[in-house]
MDTraj code that builds the backbone (N, CA, C; nanometers):
import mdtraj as md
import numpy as np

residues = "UNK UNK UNK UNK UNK UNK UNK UNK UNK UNK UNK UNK UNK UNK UNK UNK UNK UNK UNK UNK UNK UNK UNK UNK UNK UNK UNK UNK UNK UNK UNK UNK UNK UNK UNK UNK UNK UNK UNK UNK UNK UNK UNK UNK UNK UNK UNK UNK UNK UNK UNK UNK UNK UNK UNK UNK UNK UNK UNK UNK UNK UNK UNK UNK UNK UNK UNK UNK UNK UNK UNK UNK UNK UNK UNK UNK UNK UNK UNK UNK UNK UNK UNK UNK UNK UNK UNK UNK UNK UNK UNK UNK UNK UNK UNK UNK UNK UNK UNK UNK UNK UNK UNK UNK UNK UNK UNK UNK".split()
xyz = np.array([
    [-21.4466, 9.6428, -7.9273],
    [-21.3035, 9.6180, -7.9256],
    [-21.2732, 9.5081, -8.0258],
    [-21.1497, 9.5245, -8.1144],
    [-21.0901, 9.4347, -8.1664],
    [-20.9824, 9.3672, -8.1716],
    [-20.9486, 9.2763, -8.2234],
    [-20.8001, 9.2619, -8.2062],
    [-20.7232, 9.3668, -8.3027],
    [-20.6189, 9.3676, -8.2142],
    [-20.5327, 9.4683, -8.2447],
    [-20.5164, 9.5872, -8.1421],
    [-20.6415, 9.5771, -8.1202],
    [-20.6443, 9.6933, -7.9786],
    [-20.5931, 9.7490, -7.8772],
    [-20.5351, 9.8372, -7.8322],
    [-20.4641, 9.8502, -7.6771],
    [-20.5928, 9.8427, -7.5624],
    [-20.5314, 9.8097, -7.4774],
    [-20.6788, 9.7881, -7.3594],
    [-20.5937, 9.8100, -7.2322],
    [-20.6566, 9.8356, -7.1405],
    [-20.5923, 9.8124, -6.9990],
    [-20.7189, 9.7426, -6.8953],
    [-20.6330, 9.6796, -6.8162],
    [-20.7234, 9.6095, -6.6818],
    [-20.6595, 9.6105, -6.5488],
    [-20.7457, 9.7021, -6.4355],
    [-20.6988, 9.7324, -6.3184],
    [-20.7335, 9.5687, -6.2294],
    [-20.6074, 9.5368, -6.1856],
    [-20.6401, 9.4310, -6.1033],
    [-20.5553, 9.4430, -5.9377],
    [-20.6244, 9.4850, -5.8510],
    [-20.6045, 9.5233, -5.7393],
    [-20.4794, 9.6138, -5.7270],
    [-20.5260, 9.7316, -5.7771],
    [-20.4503, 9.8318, -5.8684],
    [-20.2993, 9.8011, -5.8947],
    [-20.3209, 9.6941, -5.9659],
    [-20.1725, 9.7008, -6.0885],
    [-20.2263, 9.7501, -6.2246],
    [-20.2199, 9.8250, -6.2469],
    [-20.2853, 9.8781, -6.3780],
    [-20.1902, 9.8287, -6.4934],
    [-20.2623, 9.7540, -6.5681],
    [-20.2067, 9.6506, -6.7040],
    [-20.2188, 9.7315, -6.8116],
    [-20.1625, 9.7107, -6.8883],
    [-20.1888, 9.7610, -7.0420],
    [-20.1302, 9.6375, -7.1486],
    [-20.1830, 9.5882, -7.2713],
    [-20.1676, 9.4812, -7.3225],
    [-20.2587, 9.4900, -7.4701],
    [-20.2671, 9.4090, -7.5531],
    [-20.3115, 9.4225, -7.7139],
    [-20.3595, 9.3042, -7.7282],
    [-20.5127, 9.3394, -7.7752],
    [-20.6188, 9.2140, -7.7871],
    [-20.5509, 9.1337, -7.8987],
    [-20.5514, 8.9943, -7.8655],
    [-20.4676, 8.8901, -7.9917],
    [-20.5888, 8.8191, -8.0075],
    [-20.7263, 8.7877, -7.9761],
    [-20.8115, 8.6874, -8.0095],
    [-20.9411, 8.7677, -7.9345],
    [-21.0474, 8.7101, -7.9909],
    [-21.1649, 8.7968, -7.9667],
    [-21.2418, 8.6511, -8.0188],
    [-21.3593, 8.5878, -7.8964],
    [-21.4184, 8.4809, -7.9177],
    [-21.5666, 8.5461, -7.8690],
    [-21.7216, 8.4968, -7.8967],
    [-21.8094, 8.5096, -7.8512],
    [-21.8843, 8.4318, -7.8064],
    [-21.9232, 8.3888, -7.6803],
    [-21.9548, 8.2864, -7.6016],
    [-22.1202, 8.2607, -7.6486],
    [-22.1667, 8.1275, -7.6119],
    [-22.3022, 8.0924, -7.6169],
    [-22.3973, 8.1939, -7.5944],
    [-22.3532, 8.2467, -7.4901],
    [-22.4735, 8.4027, -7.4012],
    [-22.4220, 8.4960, -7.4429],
    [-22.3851, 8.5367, -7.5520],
    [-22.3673, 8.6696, -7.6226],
    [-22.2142, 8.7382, -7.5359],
    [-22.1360, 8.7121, -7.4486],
    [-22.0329, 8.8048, -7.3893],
    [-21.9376, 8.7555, -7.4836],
    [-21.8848, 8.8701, -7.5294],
    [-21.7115, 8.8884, -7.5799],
    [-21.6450, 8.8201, -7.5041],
    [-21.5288, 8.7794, -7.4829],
    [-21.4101, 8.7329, -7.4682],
    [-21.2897, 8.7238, -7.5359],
    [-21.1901, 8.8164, -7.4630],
    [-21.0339, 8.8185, -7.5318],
    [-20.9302, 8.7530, -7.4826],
    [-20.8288, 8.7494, -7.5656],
    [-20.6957, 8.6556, -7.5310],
    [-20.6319, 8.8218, -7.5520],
    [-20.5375, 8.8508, -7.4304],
    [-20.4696, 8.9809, -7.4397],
    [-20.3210, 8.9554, -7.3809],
    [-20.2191, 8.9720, -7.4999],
    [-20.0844, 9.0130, -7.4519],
    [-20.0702, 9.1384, -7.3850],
    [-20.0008, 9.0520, -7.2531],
    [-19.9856, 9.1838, -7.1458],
    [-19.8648, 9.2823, -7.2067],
    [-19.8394, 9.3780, -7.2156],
    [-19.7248, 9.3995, -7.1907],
    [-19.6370, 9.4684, -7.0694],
    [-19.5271, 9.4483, -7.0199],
    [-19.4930, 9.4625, -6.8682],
    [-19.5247, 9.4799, -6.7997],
    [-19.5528, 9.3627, -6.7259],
    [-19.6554, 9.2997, -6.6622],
    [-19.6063, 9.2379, -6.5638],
    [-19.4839, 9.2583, -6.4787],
    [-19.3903, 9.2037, -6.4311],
    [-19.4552, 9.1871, -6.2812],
    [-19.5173, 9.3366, -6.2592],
    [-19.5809, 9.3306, -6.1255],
    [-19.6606, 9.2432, -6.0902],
    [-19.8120, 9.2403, -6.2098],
    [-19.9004, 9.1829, -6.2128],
    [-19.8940, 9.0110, -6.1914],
    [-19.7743, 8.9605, -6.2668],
    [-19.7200, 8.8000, -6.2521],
    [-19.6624, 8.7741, -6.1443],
    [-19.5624, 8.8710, -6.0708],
    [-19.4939, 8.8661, -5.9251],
    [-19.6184, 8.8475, -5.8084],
    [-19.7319, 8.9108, -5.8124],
    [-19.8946, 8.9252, -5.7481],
    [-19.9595, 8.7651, -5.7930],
    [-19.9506, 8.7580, -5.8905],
    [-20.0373, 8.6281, -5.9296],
    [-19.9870, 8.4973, -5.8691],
    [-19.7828, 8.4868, -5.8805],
    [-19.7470, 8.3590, -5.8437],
    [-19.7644, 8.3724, -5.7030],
    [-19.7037, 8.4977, -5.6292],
    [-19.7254, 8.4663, -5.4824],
    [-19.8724, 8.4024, -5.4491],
    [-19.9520, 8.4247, -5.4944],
    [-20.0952, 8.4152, -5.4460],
    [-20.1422, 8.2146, -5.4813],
    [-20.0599, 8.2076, -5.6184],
    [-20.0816, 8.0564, -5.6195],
    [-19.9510, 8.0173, -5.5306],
    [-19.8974, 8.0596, -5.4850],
    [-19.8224, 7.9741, -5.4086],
    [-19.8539, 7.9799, -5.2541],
    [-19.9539, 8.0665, -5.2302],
    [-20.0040, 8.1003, -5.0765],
    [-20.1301, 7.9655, -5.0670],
    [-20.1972, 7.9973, -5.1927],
    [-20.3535, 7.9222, -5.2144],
    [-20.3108, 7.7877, -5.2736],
    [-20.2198, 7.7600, -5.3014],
    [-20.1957, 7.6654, -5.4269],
    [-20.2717, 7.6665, -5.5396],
    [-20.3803, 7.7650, -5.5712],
    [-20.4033, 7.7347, -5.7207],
    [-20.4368, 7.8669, -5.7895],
    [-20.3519, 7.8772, -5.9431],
    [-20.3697, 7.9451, -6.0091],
    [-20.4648, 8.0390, -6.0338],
    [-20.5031, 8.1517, -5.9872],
    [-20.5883, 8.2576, -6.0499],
    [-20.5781, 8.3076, -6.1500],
    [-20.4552, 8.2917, -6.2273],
    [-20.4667, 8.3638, -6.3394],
    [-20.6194, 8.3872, -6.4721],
    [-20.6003, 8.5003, -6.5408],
    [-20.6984, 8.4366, -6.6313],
    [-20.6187, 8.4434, -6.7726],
    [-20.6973, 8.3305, -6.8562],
    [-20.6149, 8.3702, -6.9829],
    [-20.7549, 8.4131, -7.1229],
    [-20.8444, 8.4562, -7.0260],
    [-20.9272, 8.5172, -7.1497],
    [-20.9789, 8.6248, -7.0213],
    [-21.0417, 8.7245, -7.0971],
    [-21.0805, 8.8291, -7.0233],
    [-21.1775, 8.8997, -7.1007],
    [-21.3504, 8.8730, -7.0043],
    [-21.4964, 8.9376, -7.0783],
    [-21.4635, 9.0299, -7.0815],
    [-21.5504, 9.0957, -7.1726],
    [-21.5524, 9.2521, -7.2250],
    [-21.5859, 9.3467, -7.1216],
    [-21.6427, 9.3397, -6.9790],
    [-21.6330, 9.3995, -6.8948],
    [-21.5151, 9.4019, -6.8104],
    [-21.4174, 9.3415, -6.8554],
    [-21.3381, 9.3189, -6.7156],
    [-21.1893, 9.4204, -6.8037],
    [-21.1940, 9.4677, -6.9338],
    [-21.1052, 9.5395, -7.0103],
    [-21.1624, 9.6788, -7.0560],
    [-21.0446, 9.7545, -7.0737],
    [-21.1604, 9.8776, -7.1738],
    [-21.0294, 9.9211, -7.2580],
    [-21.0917, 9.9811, -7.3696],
    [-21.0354, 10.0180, -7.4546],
    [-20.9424, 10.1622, -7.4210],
    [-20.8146, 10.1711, -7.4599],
    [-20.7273, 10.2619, -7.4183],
    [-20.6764, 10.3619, -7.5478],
    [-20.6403, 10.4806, -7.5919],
    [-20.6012, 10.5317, -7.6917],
    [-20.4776, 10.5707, -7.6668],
    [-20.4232, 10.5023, -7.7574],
    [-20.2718, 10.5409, -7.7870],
    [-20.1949, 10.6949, -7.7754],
    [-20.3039, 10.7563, -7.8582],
    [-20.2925, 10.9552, -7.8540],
    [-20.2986, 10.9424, -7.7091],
    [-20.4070, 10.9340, -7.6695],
    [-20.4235, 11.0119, -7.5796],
    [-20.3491, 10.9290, -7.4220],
    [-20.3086, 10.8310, -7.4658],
    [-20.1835, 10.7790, -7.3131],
    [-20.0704, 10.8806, -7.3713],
    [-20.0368, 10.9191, -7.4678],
    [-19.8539, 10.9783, -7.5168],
    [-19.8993, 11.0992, -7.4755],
    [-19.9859, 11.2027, -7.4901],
    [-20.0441, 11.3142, -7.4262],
    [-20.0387, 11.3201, -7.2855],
    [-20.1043, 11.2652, -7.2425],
    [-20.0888, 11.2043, -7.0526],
    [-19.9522, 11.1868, -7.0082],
    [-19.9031, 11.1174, -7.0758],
    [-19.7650, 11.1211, -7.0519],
    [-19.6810, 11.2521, -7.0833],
    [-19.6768, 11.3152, -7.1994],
    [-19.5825, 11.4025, -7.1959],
    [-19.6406, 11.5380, -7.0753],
    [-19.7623, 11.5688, -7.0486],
    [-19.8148, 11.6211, -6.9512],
    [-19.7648, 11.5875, -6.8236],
    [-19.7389, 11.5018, -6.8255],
    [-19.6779, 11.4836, -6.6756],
    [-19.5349, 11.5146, -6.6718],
    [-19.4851, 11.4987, -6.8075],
    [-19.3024, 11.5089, -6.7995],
    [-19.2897, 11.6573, -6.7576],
    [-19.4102, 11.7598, -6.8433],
    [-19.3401, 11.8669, -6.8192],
    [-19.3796, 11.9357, -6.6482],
    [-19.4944, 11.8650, -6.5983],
    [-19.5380, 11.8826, -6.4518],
    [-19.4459, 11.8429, -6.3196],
    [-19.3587, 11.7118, -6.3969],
    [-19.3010, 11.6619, -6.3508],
    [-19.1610, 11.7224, -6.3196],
    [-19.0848, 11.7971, -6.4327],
    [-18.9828, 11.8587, -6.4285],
    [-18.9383, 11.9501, -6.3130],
    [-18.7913, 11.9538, -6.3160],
    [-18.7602, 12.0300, -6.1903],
    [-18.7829, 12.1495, -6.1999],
    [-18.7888, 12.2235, -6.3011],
    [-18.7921, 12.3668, -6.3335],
    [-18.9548, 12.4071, -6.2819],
    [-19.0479, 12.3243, -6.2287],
    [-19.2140, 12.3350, -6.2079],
    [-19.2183, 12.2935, -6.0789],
    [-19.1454, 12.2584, -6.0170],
    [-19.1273, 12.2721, -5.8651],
    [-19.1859, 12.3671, -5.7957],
    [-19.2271, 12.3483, -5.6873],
    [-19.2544, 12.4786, -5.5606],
    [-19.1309, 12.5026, -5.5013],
    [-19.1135, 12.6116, -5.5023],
    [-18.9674, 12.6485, -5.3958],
    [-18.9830, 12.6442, -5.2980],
    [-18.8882, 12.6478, -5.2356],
    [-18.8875, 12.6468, -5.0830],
    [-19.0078, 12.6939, -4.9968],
    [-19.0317, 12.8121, -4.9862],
    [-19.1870, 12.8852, -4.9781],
    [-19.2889, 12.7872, -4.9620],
    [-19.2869, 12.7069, -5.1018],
    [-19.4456, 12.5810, -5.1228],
    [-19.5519, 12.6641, -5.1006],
    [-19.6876, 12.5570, -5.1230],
    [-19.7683, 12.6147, -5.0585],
    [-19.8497, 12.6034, -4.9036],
    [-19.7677, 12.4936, -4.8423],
    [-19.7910, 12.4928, -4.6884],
    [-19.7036, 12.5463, -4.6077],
    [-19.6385, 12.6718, -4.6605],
    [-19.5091, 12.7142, -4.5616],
    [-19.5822, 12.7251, -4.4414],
    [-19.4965, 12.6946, -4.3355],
    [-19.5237, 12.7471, -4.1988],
    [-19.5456, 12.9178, -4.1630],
    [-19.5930, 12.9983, -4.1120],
    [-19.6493, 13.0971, -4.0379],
    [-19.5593, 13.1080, -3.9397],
    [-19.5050, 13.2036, -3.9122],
    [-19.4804, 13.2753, -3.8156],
    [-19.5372, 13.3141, -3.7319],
    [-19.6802, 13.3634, -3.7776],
    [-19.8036, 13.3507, -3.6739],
    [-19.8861, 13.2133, -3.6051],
    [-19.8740, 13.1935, -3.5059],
    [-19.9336, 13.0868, -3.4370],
    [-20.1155, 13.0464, -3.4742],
    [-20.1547, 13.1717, -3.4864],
    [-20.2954, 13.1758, -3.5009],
    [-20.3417, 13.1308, -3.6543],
    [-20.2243, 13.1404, -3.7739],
    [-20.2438, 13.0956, -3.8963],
    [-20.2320, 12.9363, -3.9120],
    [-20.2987, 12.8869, -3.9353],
    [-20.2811, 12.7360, -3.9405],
    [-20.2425, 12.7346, -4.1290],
])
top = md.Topology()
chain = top.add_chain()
for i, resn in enumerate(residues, 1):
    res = top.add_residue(resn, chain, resSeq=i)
    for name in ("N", "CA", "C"):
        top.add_atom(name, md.element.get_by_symbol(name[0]), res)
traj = md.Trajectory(xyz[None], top)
């Protein structure tokens, strides 16, 4: 990973997405990044409650190379438009579905 990168990091599933701005390498060989989150609103609403329960900050402001992974741009806009069209009303189950009820008692 480099800077410039898109990355995401699941943190007690708020799933982040954000762009490596600094890339440092520690004494013992681990990577370490400085990553702008971007909307991240959840993730900060989670963090202050928690310093304000504990009184102290968990945040992190660098993050090892295990704790991020690299994300592709193609392939999140793909994922996404896949879902728009799954998503649409016209791809609905009708009424019917597929758990309609039975008329027969014995059909579960």
């Amino acid at each position: 990973m480099k800077v410039g990168d898109l990355v995401f990091n699941s943190y007690h599933n708020i799933l982040r997405f954000g762009t490596i701005q600094r890339k440092r390498i520690d004494q013992n060989g681990w990577a370490y990044f400085k990553v702008n989150w971007h909307c991240d609103n959840t993730y900060e609403r989670a963090m202050s409650t928690r310093e304000r329960l504990c009184g102290k900050d968990y945040r992190l402001h660098e993050y090892r190379k295990d704790q991020i992974k690299p994300v592709s741009k193609n392939i999140l806009s793909k994922v996404l438009q896949q879902h728009e069209v799954v998503a649409s009303p016209s791809n609905k189950l009708g009424a019917a579905g597929l758990c309609a009820p039975s008329a027969r008692f014995d059909v579960i």
